[in-house]
C-alpha positions as CSV (number, residue, x, y, z in Angstrom):
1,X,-21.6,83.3,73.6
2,X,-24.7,85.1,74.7
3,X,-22.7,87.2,77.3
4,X,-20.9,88.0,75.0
5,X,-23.2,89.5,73.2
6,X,-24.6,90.6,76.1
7,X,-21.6,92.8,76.8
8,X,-20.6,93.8,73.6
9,X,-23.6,94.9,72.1
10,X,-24.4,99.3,71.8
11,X,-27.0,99.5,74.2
12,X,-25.1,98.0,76.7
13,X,-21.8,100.5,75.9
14,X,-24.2,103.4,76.4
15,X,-25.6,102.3,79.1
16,X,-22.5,101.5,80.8
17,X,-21.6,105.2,81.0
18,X,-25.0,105.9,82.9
19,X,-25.1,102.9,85.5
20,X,-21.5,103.9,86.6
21,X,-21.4,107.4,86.2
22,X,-21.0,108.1,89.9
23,X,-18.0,105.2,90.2
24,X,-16.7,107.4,86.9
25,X,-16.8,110.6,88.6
26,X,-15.0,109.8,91.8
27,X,-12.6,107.6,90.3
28,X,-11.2,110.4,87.9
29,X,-11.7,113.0,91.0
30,X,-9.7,110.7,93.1
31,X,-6.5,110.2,90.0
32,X,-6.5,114.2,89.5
33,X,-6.2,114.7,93.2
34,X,-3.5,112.5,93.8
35,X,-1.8,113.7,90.4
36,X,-2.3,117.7,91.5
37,X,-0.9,116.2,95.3
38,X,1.9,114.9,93.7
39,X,3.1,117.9,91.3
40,X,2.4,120.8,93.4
41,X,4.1,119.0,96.7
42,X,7.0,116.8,94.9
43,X,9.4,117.4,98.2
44,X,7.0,115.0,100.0
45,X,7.7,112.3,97.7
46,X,11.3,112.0,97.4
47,X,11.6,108.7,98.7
48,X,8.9,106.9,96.4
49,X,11.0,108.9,93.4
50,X,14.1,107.5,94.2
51,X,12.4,104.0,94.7
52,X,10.9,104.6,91.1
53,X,14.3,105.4,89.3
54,X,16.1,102.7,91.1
55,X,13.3,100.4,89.8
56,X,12.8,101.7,86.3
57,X,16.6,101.2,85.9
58,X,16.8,97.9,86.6
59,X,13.6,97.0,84.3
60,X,13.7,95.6,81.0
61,X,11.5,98.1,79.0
62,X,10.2,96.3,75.8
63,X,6.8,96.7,74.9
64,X,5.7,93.2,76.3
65,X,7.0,93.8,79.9
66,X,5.4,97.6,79.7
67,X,2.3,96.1,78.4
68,X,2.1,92.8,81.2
69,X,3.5,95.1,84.1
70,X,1.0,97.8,83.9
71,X,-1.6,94.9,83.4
72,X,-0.9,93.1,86.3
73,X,-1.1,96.6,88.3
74,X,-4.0,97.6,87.0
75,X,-5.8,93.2,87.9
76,X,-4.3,94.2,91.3
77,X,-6.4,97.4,91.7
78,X,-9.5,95.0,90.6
79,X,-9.0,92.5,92.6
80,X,-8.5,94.8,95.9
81,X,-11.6,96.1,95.1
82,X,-13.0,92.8,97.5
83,X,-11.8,94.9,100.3
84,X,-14.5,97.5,99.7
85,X,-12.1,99.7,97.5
86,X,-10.0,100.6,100.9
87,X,-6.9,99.1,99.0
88,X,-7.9,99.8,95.3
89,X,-7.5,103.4,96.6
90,X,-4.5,103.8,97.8
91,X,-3.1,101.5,95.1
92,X,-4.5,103.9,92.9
93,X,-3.2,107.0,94.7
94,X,0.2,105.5,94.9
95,X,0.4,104.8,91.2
96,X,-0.5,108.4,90.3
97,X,1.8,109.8,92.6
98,X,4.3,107.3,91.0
99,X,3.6,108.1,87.5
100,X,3.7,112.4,88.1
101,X,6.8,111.8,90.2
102,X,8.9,109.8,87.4
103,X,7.6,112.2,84.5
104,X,7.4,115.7,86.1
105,X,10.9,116.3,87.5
106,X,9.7,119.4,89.2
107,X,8.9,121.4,86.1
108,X,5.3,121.4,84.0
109,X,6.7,121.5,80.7
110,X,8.6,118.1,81.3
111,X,5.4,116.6,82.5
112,X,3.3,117.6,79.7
113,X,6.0,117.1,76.9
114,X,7.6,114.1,78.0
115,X,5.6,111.1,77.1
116,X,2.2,113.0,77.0
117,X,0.1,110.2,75.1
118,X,1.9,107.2,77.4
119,X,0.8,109.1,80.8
120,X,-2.5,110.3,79.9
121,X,-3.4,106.9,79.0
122,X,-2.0,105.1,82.0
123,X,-3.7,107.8,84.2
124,X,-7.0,107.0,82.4
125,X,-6.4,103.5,82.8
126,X,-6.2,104.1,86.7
127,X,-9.6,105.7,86.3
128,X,-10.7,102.8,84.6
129,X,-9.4,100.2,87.1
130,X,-10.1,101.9,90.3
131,X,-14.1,102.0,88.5
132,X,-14.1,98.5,88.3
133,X,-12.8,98.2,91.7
134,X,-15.7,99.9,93.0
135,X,-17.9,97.6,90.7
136,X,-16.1,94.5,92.2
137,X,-17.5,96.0,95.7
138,X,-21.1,96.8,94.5
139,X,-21.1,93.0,93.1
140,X,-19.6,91.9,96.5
141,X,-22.8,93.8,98.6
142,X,-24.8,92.6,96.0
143,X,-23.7,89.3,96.7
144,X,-23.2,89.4,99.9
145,X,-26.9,91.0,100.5
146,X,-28.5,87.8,98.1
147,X,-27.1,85.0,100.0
148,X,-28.5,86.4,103.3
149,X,-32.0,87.5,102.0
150,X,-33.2,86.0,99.0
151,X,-31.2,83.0,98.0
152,X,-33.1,82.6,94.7
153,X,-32.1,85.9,93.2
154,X,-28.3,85.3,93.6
155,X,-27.3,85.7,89.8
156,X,-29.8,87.9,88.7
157,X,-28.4,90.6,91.6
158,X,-24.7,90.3,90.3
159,X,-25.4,89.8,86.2
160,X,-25.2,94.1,85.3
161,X,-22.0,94.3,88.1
162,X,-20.3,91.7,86.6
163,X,-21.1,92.5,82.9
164,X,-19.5,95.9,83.6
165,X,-16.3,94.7,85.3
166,X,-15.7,92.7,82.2
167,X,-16.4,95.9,80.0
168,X,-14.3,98.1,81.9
169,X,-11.5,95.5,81.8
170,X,-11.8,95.6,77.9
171,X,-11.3,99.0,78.4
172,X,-8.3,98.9,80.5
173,X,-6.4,96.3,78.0
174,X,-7.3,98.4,75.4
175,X,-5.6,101.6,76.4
176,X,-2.9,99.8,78.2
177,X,-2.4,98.8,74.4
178,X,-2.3,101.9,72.9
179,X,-0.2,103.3,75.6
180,X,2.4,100.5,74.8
181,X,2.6,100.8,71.1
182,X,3.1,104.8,71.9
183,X,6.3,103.6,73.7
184,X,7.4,102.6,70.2
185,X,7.4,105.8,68.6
């Protein structure tokens, strides 16, 4: 229950944005990148489109399977962030390209009409995910770096990293929330 607290709590919220402003940074650097890649040089990913439509045609597309699909994708950029991010990035880059692909159809006004809300908040969700990928990493080092030095210090090195995984995964569910109800409408 303390954790809890422990996470929850404003100071820590505010704080959050400081401790991890760097991971912030690069992690939205890295989503606009691959979404600018991905509209300005379509032709180069005709193959992942046609893998997406194929896909996205045979999907059921109620707000439960949007919802759990997008949360799995997003656990799976976490959790790759054990390989020191290599993955979480290109799992991340991929999905942007992915989402620009489906919803741009070559032409800006398509992308920016056509489920505006639902792909702003999945591309800020990637933000979100590939940050705690990075803080899945700095808790692995930190780890990693305990057990060889100073064996007493273990939980006290990984407490802040791991606090802020859990926060930013709050995060994630919550606007991988939002962005299903939007599907509603």
């Amino acid at each position: 229950m303390k954790i809890i607290k422990d996470i929850y709590n404003k100071g820590n919220f505010k704080d959050y944005f400081k401790r991890n402003k760097v991971f912030l940074i690069i992690s939205l650097l890295l989503v606009l990148l691959s979404v600018s890649t991905a509209y300005y040089n379509p032709g180069s990913y005709g193959n992942i489109s046609q893998a997406i439509h194929m896909s996205m045609a045979i999907k059921n597309t109620s707000i439960t399977s949007i919802f759990s699909t997008n949360l799995v994708y997003m656990l799976y950029t976490i959790v790759m962030g054990f390989s020191f991010s290599v993955m979480a990035v290109v799992n991340v880059i991929i999905g942007c390209v992915d989402i620009v692909v489906l919803y741009s159809n070559g032409s800006i006004d398509s992308f920016l009409i056509s489920n505006q809300a639902y792909t702003l908040l999945l591309l800020l969700s990637n933000v979100f995910a590939l940050t705690a990928a990075f803080l899945v990493t700095k808790l692995e080092i930190r780890l990693i770096t305990a057990l060889i030095k100073n064996r007493g210090q273990v939980l006290k090195k990984i407490k802040v990293p791991f606090k802020d995984v859990i926060l930013t995964f709050t995060f994630i569910v919550a606007l991988l929330f939002i962005s299903s109800l939007i599907t509603l409408i």
